[in-house]
N, C-alpha and C positions, 0 to 999 in steps of 0.2 A: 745828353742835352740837359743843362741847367735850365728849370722851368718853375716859376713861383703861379702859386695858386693862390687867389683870390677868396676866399667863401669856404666856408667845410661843411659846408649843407647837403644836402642830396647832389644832385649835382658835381658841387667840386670833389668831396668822397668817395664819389663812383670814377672819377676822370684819374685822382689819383691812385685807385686801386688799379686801374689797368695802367696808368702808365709806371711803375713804381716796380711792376714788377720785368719792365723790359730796361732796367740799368738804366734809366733818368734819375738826374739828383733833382729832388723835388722837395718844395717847401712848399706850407700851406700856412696863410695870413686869415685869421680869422677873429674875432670879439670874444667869440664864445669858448672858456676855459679848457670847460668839460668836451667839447666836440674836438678839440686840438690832441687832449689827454687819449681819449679813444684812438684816435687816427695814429698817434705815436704806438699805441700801444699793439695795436695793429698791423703796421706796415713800417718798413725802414727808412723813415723820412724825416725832417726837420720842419717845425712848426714856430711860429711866429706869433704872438699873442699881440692884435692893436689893429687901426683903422688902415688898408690896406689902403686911402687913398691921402695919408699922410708920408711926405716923404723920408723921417725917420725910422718908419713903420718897414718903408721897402726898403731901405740902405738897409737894414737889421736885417731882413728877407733874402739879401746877397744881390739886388736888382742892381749894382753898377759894373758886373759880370754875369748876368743872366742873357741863355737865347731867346727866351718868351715869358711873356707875362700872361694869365690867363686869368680874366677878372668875370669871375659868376656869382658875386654876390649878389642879395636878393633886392639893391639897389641899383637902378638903371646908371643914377649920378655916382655913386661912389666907383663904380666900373668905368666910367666915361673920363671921372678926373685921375682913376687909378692909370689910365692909358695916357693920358697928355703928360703926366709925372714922368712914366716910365720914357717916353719918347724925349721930355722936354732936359730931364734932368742926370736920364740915364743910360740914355742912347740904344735902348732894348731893341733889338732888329724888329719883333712881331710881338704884336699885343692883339688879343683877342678879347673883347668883350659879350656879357651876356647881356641882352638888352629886352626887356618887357613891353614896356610899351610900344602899342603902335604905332602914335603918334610919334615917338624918336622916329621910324623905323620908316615913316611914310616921305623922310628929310635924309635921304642917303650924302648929300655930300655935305650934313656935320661930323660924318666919320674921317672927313678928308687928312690927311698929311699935314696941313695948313692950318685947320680946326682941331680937334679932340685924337688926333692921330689914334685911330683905331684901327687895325689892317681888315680886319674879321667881326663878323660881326654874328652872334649865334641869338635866336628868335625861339626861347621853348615853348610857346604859346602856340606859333608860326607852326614850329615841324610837328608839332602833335595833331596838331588842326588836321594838316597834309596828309599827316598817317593814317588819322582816325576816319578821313572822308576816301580814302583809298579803301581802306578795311569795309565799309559801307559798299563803295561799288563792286566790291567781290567780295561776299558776303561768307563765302564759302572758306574764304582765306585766314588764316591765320595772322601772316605778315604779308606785308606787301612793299617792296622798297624798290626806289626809280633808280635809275644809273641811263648812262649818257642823254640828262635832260629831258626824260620822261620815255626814249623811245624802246628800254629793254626794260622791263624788270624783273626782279626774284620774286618768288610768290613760295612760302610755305604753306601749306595746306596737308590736313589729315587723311591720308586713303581712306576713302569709303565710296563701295558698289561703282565706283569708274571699270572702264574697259581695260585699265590697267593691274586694277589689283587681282593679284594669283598669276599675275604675266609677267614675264622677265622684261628687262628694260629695253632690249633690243626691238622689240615690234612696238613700242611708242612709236618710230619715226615710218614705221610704215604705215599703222595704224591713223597716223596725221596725213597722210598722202591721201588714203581711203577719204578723211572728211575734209579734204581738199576738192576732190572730187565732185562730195554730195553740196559741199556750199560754194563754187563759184567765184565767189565775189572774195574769198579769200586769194592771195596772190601765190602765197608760199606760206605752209606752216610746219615751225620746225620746233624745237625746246631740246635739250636740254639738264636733266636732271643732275644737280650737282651736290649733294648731299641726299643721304635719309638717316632719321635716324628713331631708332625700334629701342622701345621699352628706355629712353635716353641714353641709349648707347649710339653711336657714331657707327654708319656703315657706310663705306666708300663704294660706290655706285659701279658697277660695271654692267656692262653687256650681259649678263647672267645673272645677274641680282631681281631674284623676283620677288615684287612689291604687295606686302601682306596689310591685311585692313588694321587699322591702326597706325600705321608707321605715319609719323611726321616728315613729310617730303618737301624738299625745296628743290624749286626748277626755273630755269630762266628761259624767256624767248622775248620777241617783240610783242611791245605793248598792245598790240591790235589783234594780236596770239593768244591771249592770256584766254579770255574767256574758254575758244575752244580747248585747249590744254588742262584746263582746271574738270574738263569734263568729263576731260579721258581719266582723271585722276579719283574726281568726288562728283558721287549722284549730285545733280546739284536739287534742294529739296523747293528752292523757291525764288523770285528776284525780292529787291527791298521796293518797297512803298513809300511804308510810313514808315517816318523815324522817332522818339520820344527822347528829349536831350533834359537829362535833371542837371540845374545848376547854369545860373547865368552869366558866370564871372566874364573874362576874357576868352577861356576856351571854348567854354558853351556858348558864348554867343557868337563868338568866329563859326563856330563850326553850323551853329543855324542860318548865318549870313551865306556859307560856301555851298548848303543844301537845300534853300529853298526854293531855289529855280529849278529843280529836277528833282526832288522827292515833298511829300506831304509830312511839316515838320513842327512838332509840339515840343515847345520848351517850360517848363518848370522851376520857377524858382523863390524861395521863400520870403524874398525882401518884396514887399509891395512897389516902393519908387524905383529898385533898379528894375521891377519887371514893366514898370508903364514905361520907364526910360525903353527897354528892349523894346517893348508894343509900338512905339514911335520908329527907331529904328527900322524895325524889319520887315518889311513889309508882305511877306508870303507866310510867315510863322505863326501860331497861334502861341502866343502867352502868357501863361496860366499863372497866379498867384497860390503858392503849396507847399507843401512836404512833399517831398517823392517818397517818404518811406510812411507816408500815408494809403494804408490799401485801399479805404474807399473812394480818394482821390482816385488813384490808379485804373481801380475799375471804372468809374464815372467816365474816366476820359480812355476808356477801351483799353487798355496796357493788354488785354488777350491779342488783339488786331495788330499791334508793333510788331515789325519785321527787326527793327534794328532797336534798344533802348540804351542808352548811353547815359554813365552815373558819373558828373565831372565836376561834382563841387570839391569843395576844396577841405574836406572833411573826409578820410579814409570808410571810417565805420562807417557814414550817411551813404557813403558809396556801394560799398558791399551791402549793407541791409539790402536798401534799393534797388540793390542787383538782384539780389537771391526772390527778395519779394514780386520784381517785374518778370524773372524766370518762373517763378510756383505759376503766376497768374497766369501765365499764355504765352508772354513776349518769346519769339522764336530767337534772337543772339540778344546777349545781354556784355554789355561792355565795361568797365570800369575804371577810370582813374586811381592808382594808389600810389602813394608817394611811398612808405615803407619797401624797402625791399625784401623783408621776411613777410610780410604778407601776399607780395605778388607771385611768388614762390610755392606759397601754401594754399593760393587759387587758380593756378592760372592750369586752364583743361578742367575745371570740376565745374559744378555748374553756373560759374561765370567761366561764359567763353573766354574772353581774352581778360588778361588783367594786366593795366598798361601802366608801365612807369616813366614818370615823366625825365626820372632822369636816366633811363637808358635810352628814351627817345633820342635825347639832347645827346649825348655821349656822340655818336657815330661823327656829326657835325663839327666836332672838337676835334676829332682824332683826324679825321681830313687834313686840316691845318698845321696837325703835329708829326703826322707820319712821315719817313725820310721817303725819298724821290718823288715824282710826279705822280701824285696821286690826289683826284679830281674829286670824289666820294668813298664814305668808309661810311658802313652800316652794321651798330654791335649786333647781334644775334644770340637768342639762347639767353638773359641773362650775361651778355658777356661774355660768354666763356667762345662763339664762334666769331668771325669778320666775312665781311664781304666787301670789297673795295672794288674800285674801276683805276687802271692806271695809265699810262700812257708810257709805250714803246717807246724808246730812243735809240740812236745809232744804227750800226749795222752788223752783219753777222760777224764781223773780226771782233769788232768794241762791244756787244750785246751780249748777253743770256740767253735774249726773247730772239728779237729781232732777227729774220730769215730761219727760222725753225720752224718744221713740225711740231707740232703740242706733243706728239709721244718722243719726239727728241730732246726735250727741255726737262734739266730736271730738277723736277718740280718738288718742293719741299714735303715731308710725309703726309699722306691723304688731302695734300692742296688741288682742286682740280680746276683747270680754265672752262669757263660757262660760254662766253659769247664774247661777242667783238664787234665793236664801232666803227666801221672804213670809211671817213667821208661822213653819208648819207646813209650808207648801208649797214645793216646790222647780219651780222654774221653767225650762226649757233654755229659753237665751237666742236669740235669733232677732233678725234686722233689725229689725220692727217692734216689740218689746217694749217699754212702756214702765216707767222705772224708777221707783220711788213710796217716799218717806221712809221711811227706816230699813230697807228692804231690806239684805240682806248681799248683796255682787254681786260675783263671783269674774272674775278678770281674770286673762288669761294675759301674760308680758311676756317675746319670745321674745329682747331684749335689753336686758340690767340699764340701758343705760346712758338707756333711759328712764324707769327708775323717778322720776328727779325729776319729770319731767313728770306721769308720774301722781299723784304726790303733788298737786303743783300744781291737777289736775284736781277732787282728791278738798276742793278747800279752800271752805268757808261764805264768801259774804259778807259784810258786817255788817247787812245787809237783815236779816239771819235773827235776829239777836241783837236 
């Protein structure tokens, strides 16, 4: 697939590095010399130096034979007029842009065909909010990603003192019968585990795989599941309360707007006018005029008593200090924003719990759009290096891979394993003998990218079906 990039920022750098190396011919449009020089010198792609929403710019870029346009500059308009160009001038099948603001974002049909022809529209502000206020209500979690419209999701989470750790994985599902039992009001609880992985090595899950404390485990069930699962998994030490949010830009104040109806929420931020602007705003929030890597701040307003403290300004170092300083003082999970990718790397498990990049957030959203067959979500993991996607079954068992098979009759590309399944209304955890039936949504975990072509490959119709 011929695909020009937009931006060589966080972002489009990371979108290129994972597609570049599945044999897309990809070019990257950007202003900035030095960020072009790097990327070539990097990866085997073609670079483009000038305004990606000038039309000389894209005819230079190869856009009057391009499949996609992909505009994530850090301009909402130069992405908006880079997509009506491509549409208007170059007839590009799918154009995707990255769009900031919310106010664009609150007017869905200026993206229309008719208007700014945008097919896709990707929201970094939007999916980190989503992430970060997920990671909040399971506090215990690592990652947390939704698939078929919130009603399955993945949850990685670290073993510690659950009923499962020192047990093989086969008495997980009875062990969930047991607290089926004692609570009732659950209907049915089942999961799942589709990866672990020990000391960052990759183990493929079986029946006999017994789960040691430490191991980073991912498991999928229904979203109304998740709690009890996480428990069989990780002691859990506490629920969240209070949350403390440093930093009022877009993210941090989304994320105070999405939590202050259901947790007690302090936000932080250095500017005097953008914090009266927030105090007007928000009405359940308390906000504070400060430093967050001010300690006596910190302590004045409790940072011991935070359950959740979250460091999202738009400054890497401010973030980390603020973190480490809210972790010494009390704060029980500490969060971080970092934009560098070698930084997030060199924290992330030590004492900032999570340490989030905005541009592997964004990534998954992208690769949605660009992956071959039907495929509805894609979630990077690991840095990158693993996938999680939901896809959608077609045909039938002459024309199919999937479709009228057993899960242990499909065969499935190395260490890929199927998690669960969407029928309808129903959600499915995915088992040996499951079998898979047209138009199912069926979530697949893939603990290395570099099989994703295979599964593409797997996910493809005959022409039987047609």
């Amino acid at each position: 697939m011929k695909i020009i990039i937009l931006g060589a920022g966080q972002v489009g750098s990371n979108l290129a590095a994972s597609l570049v190396s599945e044999a897309n011919d990809i070019t990257v449009v950007d202003v900035d010399a030095a960020k072009l020089a790097t990327l070539q010198d990097r990866f085997d792609l073609r670079t483009v130096l000038g305004h990606g929403s000038q039309p000389s710019v894209l005819r230079a870029a190869g856009a009057q034979d391009a499949d996609m346009l992909v505009a994530v500059t850090l301009s909402d308009e130069t992405n908006m007029v880079a997509c009506k160009l491509a549409a208007t001038l170059f007839n590009i099948p799918t154009k995707i842009a990255r769009i900031r603001s919310a106010d664009y974002m609150r007017h869905p049909e200026l993206f229309g065909p008719e208007h700014l022809a945008v097919d896709y529209t990707i929201s970094p502000e939007q999916e980190i909010t989503a992430y970060l206020r997920r990671l909040i209500d399971y506090p215990e979690a690592l990652q947390v990603m939704d698939f078929a419209d919130g009603r399955i999701r993945l949850v990685a989470v670290r073993a510690h003192g659950g009923f499962l750790v020192g047990h093989e994985l086969r008495y997980l599902r009875e062990h969930l019968h047991l607290v089926l039992r004692e609570r009732p009001q659950l209907e049915k609880v089942d999961a799942r585990v589709a990866a672990i992985y020990r000391q960052d090595r990759s183990i493929v899950p079986t029946g006999n795989t017994v789960v040691q404390e430490g191991d980073e485990v991912f498991f999928l069930a229904a979203t109304e599941n998740i709690r009890a699962v996480l428990k069989e998994i990780h002691r859990a030490d506490q629920s969240v309360r209070r949350v403390m949010i440093a930093g009022g830009g877009n993210i941090g104040s989304r994320l105070a707007e999405a939590l202050e109806e259901d947790y007690e929420v302090k936000l932080v931020d250095h500017n005097k006018k953008r914090a009266e602007q927030l105090a007007e705003r928000l009405r359940h929030t308390l906000v504070l005029v400060g430093d967050a890597t001010d300690e006596e701040l910190l302590e004045q307003e409790s940072i011991a008593g935070m359950d959740v403290f979250c460091a999202l300004t738009n400054d890497d170092e401010d973030n980390i200090m603020s973190s480490l300083l809210a972790k010494r003082m009390g704060a029980k999970k500490v969060i971080a924003l970092i934009n560098r990718g070698a930084y997030v790397d060199l924290l992330q498990g030590g004492e900032i719990d999570i340490a989030l990049s905005p541009a592997q957030a964004t990534l998954g959203p992208l690769l949605t759009h660009i992956r071959r067959g039907d495929i509805t979500v894609v979630h990077s993991l690991r840095r990158g290096a693993a996938e999680a996607m939901e896809v959608v079954a077609h045909g039938d068992r002459r024309s199919s891979k999937l479709v009228g098979r057993r899960i242990e009759e499909i065969g499935l590309p190395e260490d890929v394993t199927i998690g669960a399944i969407l029928r309808g209304e129903e959600v499915i955890i995915a088992h040996h003998d499951t079998v898979i039936e047209a138009e199912d949504h069926v979530i697949l975990f893939v603990p290395n990218k570099r099989m994703v072509p295979k599964v593409e490959r797997l996910l493809q119709v005959g022409f039987g079906f047609f």
